[in-house]
N, CA, C and O atoms as a Maestro MAE file, in Angstrom:
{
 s_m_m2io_version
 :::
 2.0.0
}

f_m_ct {
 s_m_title
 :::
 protein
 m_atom[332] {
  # First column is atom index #
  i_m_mmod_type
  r_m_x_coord
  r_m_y_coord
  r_m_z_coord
  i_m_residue_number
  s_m_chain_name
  s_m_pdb_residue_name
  s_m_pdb_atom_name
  i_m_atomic_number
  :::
  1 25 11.485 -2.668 -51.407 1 A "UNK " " N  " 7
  2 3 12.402 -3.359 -50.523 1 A "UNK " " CA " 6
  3 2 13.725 -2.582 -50.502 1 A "UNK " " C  " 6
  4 15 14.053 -2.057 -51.566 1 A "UNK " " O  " 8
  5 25 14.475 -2.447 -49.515 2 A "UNK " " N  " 7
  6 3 15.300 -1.798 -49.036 2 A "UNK " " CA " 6
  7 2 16.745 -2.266 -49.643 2 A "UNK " " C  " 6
  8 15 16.550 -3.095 -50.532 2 A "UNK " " O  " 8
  9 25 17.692 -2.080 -49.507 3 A "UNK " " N  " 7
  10 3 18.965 -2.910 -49.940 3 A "UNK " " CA " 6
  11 2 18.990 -3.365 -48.620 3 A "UNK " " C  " 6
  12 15 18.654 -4.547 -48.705 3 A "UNK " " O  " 8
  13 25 19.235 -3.049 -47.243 4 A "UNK " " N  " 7
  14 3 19.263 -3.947 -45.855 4 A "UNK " " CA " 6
  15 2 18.793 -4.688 -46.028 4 A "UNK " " C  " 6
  16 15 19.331 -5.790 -45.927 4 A "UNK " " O  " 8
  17 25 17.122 -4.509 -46.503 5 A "UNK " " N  " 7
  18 3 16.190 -5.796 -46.537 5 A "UNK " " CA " 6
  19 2 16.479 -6.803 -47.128 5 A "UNK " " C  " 6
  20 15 16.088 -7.906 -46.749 5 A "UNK " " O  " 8
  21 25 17.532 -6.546 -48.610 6 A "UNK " " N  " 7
  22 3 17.867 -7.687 -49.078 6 A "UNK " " CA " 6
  23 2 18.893 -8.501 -49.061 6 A "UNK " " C  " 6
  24 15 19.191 -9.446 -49.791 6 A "UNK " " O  " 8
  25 25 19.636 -7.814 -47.721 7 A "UNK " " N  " 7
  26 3 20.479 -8.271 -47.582 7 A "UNK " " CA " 6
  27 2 20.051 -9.473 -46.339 7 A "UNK " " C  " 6
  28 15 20.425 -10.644 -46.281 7 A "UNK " " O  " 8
  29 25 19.136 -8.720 -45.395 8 A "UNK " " N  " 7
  30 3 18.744 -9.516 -44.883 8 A "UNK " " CA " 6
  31 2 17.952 -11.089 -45.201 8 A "UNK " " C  " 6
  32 15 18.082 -12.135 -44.565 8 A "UNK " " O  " 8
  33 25 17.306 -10.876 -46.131 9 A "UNK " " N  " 7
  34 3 16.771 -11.833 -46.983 9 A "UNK " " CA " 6
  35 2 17.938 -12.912 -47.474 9 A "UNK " " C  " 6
  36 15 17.676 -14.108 -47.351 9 A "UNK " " O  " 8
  37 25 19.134 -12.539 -47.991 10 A "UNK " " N  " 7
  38 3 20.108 -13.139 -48.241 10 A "UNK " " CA " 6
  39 2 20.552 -14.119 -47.307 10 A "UNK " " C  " 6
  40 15 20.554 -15.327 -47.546 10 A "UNK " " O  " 8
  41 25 21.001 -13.490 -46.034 11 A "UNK " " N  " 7
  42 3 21.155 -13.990 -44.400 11 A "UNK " " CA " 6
  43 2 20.515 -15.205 -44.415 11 A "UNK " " C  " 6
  44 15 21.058 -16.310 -44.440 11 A "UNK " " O  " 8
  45 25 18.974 -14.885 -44.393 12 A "UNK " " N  " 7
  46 3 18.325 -15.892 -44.220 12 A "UNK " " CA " 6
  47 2 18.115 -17.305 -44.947 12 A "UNK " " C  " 6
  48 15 17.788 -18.398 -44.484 12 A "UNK " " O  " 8
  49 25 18.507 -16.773 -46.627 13 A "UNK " " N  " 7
  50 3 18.472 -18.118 -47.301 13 A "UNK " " CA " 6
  51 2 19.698 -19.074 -46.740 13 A "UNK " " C  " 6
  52 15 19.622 -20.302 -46.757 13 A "UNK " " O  " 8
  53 25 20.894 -18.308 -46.218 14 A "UNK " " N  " 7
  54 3 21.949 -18.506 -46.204 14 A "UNK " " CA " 6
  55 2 21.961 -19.942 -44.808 14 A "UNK " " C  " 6
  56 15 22.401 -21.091 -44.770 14 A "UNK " " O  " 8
  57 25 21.231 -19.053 -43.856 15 A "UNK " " N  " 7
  58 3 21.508 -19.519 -42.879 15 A "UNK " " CA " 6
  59 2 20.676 -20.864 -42.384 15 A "UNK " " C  " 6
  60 15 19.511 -20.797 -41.993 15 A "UNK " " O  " 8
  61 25 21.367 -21.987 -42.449 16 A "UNK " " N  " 7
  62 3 21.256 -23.037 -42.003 16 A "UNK " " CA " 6
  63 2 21.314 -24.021 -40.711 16 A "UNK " " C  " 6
  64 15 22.374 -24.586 -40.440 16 A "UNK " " O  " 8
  65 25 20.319 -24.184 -40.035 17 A "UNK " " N  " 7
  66 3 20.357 -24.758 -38.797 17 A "UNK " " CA " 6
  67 2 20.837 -26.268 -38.504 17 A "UNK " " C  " 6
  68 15 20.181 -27.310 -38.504 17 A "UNK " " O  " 8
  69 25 22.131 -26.048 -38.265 18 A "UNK " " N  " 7
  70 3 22.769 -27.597 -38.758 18 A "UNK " " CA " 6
  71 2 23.582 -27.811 -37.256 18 A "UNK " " C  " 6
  72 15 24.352 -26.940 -36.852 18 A "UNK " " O  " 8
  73 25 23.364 -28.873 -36.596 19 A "UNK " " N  " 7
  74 3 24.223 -29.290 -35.100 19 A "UNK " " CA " 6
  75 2 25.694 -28.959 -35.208 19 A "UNK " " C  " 6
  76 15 26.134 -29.405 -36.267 19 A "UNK " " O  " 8
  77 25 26.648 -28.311 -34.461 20 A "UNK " " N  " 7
  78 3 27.995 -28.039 -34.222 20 A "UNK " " CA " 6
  79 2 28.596 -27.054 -34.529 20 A "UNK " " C  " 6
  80 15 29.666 -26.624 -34.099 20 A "UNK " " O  " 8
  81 25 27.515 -26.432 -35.743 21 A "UNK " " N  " 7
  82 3 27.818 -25.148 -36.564 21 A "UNK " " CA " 6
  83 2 27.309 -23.666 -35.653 21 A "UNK " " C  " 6
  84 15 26.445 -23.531 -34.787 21 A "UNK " " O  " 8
  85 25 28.288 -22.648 -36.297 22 A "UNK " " N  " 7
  86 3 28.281 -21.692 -35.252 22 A "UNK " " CA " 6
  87 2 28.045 -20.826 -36.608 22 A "UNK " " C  " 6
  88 15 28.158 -21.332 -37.724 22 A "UNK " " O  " 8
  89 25 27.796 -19.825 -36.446 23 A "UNK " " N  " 7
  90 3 26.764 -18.867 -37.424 23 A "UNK " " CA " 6
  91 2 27.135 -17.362 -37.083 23 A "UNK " " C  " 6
  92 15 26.849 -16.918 -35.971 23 A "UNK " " O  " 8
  93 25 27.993 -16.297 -38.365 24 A "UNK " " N  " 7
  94 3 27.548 -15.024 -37.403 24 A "UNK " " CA " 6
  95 2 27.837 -13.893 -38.528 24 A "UNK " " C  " 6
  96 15 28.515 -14.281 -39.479 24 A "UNK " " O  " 8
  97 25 27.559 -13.016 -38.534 25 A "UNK " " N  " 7
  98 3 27.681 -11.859 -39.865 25 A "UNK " " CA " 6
  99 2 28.544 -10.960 -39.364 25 A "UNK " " C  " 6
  100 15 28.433 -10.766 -38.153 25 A "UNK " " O  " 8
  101 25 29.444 -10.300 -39.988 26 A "UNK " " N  " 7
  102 3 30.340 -9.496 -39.969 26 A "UNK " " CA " 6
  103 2 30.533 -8.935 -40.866 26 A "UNK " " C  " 6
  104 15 30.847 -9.304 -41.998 26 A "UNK " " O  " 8
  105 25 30.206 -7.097 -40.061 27 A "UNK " " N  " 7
  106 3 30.002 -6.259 -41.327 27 A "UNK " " CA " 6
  107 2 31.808 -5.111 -41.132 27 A "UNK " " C  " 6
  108 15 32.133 -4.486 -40.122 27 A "UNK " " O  " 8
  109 25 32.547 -5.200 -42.354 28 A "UNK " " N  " 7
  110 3 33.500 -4.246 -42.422 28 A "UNK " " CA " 6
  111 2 33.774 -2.988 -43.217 28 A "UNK " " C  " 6
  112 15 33.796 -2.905 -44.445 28 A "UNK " " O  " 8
  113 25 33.944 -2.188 -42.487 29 A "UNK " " N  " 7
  114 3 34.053 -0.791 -43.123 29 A "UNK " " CA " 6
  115 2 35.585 -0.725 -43.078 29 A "UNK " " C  " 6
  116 15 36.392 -0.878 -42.161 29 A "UNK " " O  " 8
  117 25 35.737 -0.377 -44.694 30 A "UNK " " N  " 7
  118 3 36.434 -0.506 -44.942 30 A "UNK " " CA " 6
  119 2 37.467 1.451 -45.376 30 A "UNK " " C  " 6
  120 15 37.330 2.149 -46.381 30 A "UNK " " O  " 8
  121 25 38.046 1.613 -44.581 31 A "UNK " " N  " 7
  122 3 38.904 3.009 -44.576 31 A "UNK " " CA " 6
  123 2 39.021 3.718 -45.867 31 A "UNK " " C  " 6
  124 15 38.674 4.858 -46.175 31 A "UNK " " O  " 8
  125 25 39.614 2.743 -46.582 32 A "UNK " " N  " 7
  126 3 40.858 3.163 -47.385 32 A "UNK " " CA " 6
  127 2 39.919 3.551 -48.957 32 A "UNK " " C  " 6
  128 15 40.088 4.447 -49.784 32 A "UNK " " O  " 8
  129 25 39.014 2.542 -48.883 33 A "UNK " " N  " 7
  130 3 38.052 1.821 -50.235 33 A "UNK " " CA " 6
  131 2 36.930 2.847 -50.157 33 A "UNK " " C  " 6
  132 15 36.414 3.321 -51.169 33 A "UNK " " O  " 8
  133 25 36.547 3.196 -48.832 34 A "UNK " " N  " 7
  134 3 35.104 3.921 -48.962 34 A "UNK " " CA " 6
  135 2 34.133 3.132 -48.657 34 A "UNK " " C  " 6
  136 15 33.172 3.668 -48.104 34 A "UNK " " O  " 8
  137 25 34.071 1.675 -48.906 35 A "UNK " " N  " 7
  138 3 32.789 0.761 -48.914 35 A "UNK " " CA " 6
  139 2 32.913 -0.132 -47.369 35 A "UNK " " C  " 6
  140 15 33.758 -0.267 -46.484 35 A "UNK " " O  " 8
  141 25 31.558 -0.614 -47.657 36 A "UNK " " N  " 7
  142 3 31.362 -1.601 -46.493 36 A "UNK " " CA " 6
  143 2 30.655 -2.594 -46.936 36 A "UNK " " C  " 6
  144 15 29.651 -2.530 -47.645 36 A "UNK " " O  " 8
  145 25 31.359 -3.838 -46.373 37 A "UNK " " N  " 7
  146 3 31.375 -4.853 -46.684 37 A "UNK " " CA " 6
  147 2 29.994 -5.738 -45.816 37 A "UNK " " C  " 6
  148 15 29.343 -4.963 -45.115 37 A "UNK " " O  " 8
  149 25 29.643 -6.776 -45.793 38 A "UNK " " N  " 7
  150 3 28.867 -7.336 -45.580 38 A "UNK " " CA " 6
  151 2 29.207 -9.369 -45.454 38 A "UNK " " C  " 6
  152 15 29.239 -10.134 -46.417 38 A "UNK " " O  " 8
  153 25 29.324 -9.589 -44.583 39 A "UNK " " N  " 7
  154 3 29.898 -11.660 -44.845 39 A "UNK " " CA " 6
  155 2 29.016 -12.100 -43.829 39 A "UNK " " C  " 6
  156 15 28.508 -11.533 -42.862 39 A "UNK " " O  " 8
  157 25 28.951 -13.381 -44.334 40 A "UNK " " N  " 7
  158 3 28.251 -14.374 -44.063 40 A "UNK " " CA " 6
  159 2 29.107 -15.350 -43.291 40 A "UNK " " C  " 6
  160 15 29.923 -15.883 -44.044 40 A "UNK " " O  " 8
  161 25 29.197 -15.773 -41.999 41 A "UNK " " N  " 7
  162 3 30.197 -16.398 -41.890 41 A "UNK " " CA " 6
  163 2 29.507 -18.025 -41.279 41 A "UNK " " C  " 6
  164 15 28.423 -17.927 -40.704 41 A "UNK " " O  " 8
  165 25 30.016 -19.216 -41.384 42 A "UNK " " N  " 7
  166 3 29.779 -20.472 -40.375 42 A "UNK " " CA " 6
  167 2 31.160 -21.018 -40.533 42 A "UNK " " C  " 6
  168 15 32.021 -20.716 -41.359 42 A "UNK " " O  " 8
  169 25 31.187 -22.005 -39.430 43 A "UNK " " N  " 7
  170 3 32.194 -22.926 -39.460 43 A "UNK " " CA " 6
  171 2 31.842 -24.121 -38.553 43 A "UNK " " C  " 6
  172 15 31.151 -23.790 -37.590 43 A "UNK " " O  " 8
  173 25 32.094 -25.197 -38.612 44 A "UNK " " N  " 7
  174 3 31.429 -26.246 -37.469 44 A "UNK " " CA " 6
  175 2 32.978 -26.531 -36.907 44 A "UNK " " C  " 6
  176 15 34.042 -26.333 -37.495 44 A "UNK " " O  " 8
  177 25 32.720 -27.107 -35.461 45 A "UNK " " N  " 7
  178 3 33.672 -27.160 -34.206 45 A "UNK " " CA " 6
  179 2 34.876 -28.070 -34.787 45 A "UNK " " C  " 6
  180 15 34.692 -29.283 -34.889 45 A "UNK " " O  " 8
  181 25 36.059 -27.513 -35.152 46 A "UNK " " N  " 7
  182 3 36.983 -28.249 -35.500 46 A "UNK " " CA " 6
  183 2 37.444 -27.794 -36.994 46 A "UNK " " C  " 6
  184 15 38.528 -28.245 -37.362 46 A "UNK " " O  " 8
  185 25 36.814 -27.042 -37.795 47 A "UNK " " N  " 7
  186 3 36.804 -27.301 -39.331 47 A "UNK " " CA " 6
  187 2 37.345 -25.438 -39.296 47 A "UNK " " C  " 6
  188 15 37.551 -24.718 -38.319 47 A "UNK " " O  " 8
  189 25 37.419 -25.192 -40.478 48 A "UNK " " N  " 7
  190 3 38.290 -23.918 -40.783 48 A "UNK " " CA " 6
  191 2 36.361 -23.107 -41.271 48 A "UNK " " C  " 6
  192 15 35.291 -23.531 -41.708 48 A "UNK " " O  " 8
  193 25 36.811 -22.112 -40.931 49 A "UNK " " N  " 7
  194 3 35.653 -20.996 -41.695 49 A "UNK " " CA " 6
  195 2 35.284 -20.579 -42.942 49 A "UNK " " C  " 6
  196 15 36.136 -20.368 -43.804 49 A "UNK " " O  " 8
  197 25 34.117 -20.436 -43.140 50 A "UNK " " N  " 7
  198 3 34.098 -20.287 -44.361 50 A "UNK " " CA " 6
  199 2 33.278 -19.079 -44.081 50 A "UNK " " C  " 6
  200 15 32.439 -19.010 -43.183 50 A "UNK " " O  " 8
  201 25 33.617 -18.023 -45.012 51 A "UNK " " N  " 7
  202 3 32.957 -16.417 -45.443 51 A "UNK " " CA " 6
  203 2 32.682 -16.289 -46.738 51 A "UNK " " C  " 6
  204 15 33.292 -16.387 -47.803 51 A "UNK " " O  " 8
  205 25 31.589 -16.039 -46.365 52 A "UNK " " N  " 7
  206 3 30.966 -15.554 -48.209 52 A "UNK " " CA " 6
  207 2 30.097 -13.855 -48.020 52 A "UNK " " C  " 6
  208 15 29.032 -13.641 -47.440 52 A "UNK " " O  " 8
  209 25 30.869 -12.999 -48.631 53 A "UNK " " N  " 7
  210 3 30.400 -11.835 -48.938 53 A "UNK " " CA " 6
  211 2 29.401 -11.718 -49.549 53 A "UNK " " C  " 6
  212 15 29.314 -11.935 -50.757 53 A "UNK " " O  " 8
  213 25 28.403 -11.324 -48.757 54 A "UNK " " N  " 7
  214 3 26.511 -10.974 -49.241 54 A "UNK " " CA " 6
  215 2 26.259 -9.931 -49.580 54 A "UNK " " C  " 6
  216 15 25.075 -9.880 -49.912 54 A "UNK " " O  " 8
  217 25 27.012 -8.548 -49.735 55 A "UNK " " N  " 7
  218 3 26.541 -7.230 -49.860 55 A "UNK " " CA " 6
  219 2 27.769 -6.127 -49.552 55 A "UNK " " C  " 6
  220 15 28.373 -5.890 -48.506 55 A "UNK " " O  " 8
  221 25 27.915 -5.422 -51.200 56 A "UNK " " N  " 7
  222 3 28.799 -4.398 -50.623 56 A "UNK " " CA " 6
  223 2 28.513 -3.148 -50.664 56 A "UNK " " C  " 6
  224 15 28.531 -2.694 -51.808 56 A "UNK " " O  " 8
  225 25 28.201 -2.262 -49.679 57 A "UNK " " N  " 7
  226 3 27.329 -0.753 -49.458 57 A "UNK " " CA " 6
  227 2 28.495 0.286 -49.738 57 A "UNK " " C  " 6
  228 15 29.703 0.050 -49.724 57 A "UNK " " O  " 8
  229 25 27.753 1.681 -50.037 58 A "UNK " " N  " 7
  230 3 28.821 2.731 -50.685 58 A "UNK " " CA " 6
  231 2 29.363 3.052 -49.078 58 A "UNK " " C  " 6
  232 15 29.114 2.303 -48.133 58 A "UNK " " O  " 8
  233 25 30.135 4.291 -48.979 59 A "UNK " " N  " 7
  234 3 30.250 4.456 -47.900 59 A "UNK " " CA " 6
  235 2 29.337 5.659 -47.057 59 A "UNK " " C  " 6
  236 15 29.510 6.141 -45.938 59 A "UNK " " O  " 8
  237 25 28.246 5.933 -48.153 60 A "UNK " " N  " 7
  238 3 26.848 6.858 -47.638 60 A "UNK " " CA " 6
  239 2 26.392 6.446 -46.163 60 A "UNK " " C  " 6
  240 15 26.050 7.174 -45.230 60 A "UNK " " O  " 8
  241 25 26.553 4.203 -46.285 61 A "UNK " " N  " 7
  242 3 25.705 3.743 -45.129 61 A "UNK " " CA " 6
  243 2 26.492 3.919 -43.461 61 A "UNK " " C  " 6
  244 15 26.059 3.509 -42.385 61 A "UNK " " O  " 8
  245 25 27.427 4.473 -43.674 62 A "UNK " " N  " 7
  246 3 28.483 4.296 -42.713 62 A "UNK " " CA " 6
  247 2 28.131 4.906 -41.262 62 A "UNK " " C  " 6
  248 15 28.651 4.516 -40.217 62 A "UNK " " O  " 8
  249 25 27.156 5.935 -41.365 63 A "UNK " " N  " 7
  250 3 26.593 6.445 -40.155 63 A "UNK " " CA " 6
  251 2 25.319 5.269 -39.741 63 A "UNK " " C  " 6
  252 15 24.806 5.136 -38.629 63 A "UNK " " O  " 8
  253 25 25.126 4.794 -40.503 64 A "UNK " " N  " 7
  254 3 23.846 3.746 -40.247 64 A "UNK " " CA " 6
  255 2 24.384 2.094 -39.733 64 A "UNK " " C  " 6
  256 15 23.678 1.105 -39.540 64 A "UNK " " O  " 8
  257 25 25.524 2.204 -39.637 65 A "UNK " " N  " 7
  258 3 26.476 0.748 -39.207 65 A "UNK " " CA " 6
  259 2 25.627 0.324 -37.962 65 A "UNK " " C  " 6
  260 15 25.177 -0.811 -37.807 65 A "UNK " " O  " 8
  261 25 25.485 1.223 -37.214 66 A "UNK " " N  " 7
  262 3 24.782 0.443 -35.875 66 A "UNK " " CA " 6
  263 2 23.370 0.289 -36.039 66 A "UNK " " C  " 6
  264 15 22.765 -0.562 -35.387 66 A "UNK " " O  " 8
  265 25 22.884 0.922 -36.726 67 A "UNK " " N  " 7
  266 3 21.208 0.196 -36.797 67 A "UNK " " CA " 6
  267 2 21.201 -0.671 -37.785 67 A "UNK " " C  " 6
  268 15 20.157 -1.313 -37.675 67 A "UNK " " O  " 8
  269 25 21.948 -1.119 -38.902 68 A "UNK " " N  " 7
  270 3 22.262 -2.029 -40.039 68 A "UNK " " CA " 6
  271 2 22.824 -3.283 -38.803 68 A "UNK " " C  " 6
  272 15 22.479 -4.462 -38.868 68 A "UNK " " O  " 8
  273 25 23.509 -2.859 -37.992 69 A "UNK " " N  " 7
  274 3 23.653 -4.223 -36.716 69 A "UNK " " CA " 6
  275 2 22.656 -4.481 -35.873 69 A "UNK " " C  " 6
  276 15 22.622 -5.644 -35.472 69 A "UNK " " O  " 8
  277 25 21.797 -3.727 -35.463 70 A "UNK " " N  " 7
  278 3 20.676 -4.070 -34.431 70 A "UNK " " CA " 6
  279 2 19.331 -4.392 -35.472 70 A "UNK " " C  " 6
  280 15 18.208 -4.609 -35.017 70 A "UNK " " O  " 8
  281 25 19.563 -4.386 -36.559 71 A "UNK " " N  " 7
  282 3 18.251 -4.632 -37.409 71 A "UNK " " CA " 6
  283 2 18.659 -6.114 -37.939 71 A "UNK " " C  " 6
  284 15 17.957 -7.074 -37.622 71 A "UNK " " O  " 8
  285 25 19.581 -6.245 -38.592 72 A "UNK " " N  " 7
  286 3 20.557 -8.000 -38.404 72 A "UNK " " CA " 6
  287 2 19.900 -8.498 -37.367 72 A "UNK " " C  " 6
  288 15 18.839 -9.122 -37.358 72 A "UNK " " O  " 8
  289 25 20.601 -8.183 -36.484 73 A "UNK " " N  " 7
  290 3 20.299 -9.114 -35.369 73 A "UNK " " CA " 6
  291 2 19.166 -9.128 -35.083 73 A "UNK " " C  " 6
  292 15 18.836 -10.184 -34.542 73 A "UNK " " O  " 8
  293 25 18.161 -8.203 -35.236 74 A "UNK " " N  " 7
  294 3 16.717 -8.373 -34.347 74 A "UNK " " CA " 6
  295 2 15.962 -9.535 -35.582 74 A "UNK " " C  " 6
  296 15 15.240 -10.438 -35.158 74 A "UNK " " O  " 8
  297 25 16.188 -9.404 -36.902 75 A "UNK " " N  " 7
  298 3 15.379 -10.210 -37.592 75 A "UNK " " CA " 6
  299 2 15.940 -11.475 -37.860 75 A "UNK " " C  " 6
  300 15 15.423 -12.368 -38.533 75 A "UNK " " O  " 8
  301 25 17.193 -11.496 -37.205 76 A "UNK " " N  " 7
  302 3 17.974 -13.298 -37.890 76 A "UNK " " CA " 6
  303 2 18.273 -13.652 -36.722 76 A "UNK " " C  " 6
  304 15 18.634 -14.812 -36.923 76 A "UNK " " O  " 8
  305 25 18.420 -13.404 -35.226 77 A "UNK " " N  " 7
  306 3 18.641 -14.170 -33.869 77 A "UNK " " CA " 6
  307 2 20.346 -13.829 -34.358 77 A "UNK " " C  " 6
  308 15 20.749 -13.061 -33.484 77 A "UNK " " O  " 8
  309 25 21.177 -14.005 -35.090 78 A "UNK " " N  " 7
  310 3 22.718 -14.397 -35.443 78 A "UNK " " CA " 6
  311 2 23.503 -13.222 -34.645 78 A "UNK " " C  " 6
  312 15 23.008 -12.110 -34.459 78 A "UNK " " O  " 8
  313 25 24.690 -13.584 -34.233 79 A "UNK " " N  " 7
  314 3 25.321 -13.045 -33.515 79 A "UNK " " CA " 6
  315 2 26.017 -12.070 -34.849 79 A "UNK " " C  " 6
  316 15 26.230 -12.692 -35.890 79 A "UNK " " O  " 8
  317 25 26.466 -10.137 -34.816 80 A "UNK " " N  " 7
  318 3 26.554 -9.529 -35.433 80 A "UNK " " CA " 6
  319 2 27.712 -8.504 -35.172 80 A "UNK " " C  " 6
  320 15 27.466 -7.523 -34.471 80 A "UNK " " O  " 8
  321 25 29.028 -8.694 -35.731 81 A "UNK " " N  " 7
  322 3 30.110 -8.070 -35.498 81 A "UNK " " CA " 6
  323 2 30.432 -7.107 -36.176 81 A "UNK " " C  " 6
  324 15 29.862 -7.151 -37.266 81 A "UNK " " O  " 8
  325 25 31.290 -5.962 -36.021 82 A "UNK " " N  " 7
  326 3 31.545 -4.260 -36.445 82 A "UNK " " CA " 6
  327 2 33.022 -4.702 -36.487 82 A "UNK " " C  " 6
  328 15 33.614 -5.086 -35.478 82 A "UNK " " O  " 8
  329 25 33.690 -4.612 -37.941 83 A "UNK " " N  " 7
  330 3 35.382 -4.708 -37.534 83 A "UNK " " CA " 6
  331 2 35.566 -3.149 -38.677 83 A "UNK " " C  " 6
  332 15 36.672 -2.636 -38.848 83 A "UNK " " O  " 8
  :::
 }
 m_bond[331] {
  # First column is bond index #
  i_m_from
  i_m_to
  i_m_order
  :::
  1 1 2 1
  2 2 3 1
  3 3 4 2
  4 3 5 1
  5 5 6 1
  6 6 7 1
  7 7 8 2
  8 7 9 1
  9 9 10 1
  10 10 11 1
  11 11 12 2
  12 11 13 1
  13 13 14 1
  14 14 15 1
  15 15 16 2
  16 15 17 1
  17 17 18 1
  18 18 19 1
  19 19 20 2
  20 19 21 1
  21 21 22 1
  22 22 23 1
  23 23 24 2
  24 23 25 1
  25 25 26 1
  26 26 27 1
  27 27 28 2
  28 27 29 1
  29 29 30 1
  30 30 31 1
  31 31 32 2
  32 31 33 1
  33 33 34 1
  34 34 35 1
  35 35 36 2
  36 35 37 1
  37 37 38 1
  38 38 39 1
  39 39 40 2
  40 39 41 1
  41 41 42 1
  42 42 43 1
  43 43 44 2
  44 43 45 1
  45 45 46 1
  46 46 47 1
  47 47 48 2
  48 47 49 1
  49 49 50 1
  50 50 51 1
  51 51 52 2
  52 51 53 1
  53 53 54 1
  54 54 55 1
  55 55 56 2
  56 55 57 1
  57 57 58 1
  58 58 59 1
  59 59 60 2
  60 59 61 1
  61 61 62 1
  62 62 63 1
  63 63 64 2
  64 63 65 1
  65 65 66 1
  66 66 67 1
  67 67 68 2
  68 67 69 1
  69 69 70 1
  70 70 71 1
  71 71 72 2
  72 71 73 1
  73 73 74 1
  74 74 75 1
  75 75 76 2
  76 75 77 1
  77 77 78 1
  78 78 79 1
  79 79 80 2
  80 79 81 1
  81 81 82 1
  82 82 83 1
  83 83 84 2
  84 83 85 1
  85 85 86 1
  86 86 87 1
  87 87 88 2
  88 87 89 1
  89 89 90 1
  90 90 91 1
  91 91 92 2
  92 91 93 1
  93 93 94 1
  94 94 95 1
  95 95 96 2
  96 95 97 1
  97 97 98 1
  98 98 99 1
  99 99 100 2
  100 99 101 1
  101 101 102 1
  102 102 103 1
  103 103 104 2
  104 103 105 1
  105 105 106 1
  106 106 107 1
  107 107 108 2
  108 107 109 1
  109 109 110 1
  110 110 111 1
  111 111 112 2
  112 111 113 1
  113 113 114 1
  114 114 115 1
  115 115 116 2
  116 115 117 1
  117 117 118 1
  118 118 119 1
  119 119 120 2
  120 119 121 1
  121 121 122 1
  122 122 123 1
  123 123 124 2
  124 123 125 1
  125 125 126 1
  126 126 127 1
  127 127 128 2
  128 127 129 1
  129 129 130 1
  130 130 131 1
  131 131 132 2
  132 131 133 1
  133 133 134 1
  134 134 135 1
  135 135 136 2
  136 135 137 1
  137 137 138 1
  138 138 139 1
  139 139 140 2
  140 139 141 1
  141 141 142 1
  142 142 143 1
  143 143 144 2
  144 143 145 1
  145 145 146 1
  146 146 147 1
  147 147 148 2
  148 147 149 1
  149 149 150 1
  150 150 151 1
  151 151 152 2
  152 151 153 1
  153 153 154 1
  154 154 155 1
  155 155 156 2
  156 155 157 1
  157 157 158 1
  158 158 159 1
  159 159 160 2
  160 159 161 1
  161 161 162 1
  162 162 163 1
  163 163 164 2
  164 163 165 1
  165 165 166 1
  166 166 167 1
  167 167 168 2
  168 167 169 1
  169 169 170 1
  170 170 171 1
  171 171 172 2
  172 171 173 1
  173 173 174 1
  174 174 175 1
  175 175 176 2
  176 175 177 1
  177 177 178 1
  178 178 179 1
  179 179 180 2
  180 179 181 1
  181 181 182 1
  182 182 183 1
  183 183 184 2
  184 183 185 1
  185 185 186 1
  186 186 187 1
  187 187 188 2
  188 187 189 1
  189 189 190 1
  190 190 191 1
  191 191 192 2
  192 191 193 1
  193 193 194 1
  194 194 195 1
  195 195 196 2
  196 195 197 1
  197 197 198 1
  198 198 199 1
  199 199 200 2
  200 199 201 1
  201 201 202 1
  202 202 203 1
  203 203 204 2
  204 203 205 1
  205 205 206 1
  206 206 207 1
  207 207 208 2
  208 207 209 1
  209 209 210 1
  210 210 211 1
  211 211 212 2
  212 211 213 1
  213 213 214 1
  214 214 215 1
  215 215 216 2
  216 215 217 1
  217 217 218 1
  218 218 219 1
  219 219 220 2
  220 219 221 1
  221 221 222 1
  222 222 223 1
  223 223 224 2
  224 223 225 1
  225 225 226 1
  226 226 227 1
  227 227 228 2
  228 227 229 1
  229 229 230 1
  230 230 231 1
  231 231 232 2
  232 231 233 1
  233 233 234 1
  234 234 235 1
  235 235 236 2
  236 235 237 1
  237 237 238 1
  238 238 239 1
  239 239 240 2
  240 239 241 1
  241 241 242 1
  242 242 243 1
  243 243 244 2
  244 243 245 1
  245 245 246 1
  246 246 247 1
  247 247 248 2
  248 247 249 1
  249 249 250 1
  250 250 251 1
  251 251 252 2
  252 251 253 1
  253 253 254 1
  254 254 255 1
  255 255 256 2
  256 255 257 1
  257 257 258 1
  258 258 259 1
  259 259 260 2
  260 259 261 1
  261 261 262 1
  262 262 263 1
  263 263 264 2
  264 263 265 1
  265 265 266 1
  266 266 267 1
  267 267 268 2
  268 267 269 1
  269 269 270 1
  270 270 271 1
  271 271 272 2
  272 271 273 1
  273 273 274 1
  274 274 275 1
  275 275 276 2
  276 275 277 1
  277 277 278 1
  278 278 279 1
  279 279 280 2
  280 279 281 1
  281 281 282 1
  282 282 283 1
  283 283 284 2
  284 283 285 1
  285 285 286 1
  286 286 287 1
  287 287 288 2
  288 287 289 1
  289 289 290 1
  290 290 291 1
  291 291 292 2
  292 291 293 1
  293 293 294 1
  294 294 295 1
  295 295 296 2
  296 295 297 1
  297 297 298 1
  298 298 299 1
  299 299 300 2
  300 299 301 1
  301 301 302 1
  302 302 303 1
  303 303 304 2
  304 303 305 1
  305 305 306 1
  306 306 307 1
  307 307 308 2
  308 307 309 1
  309 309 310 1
  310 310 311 1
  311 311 312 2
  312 311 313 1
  313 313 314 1
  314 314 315 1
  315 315 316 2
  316 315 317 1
  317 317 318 1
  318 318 319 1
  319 319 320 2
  320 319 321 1
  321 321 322 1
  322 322 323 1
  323 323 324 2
  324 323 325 1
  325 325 326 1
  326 326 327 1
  327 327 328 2
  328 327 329 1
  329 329 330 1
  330 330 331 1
  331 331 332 2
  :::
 }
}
């Protein structure tokens, strides 16, 4: 199993299909640090956000950011952001 894979795996325990709640992963590369980050994000309509960091990659994966986003998204449906 891959480290993506388990991150993806993570995603999934994570992610909960609950009415009002909005769902979405956001992965940050981070400049200064070298690494890239990995969060988990929900919040339901009205309420403040909550992020929980699932995975932090060296900065080896950094050319792979966009297929680490289209592979997210193709196996979890979740909407998948690059900051």
């Amino acid at each position: 199993m891959s480290r993506i894979d388990a991150v993806i795996e993570d995603i999934k325990k994570l992610f909960k299909k609950q009415p009002n709640t909005i769902y979405k992963v956001r992965i940050v590369d981070e400049v200064y640090s070298g690494m890239i980050n990995i969060f988990f994000e929900y919040y339901k309509i009205g309420y403040a956000t909550t992020s929980q960091q699932i995975a932090r990659l060296e900065g080896t994966y950094r050319e792979q950011i966009p297929a680490i986003k289209q592979q997210i998204k193709h196996e979890t449906g979740l909407t998948v952001t690059i900051k």
